[in-house]
N, C-alpha and C positions, 0 to 999 in steps of 0.2 A: 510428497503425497498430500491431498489435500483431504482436510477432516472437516467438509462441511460447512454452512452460512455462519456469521457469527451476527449480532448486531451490538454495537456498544450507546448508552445513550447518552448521547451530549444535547444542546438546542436540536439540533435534527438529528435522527439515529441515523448510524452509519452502519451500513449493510457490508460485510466484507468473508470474502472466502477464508477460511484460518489454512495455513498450511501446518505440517508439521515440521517440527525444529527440529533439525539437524545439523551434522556439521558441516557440511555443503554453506545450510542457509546462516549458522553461528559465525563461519568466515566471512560470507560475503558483508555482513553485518557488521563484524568487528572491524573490517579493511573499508568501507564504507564511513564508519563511524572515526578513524582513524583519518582519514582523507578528510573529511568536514569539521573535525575540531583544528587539523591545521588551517584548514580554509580560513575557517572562523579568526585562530586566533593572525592570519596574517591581514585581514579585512577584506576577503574576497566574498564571506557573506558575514550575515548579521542575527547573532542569538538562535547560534547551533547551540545545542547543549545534549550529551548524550544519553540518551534515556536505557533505564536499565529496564525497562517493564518492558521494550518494543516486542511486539509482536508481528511473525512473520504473515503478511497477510496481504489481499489483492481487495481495494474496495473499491464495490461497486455501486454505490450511491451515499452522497454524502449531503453536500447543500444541496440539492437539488430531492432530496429526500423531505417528509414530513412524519408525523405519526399518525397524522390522518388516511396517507398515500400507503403504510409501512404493510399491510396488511396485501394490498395488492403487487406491490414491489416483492413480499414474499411471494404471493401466488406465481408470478411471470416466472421467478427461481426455481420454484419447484421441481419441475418435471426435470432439473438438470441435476446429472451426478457429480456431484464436486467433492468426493470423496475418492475421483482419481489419481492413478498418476499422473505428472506435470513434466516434461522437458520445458524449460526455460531459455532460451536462447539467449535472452542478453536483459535490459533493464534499460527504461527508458527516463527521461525528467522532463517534466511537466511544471507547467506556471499557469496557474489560476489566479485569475482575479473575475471579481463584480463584473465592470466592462468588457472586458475580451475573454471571460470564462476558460477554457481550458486551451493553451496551448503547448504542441511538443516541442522541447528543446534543443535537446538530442536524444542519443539511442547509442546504447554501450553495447556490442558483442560480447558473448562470452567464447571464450576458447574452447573448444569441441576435441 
């Protein structure tokens, strides 16, 4: 279910939908987070560490965000109810960087 915009503020605020936590979303978090500290500690990535604060959340504007822009980035949200329900079908990974900005890497199914 989701409960709403949230914004947290870092260098740019980061706009992001909150869901609410469940144990749905507390599994897929712990099996997620369980997966990436082995990665980490085998050298498949670099400087996972798992975070107890995370929060279940979908963001929708981050660097490409300002506080100047934040005002109207709310207004375009507005008129959307994001205090729905949510089927989730799967989870995807992404790689951002500067020069080639956001790309997809792959895309997990979830089992239905």
């Amino acid at each position: 279910n989701g409960m709403g915009l949230g914004v947290f503020v870092d260098d740019t605020p980061v706009v992001h939908i909150r869901w609410q936590m469940n144990k749905h979303f507390l599994g897929l978090k712990n099996t997620l987070s369980t997966g990436l500290l082995r990665a980490n500690k085998q050298g498949f990535i670099t400087e996972y560490e798992s975070d107890e604060n995370w929060q279940a959340k979908t963001t929708l504007a981050y660097k490409d965000s300002s506080y100047e822009k934040l005002n109207q980035i709310l207004s375009i949200a507005r008129p959307y109810n994001f205090r729905q329900k949510m089927i989730v079908n799967g989870i995807s990974l992404y790689e951002y960087s500067n020069e080639k900005g956001e790309q997809k890497l792959d895309f997990f199914p979830f089992k239905t």
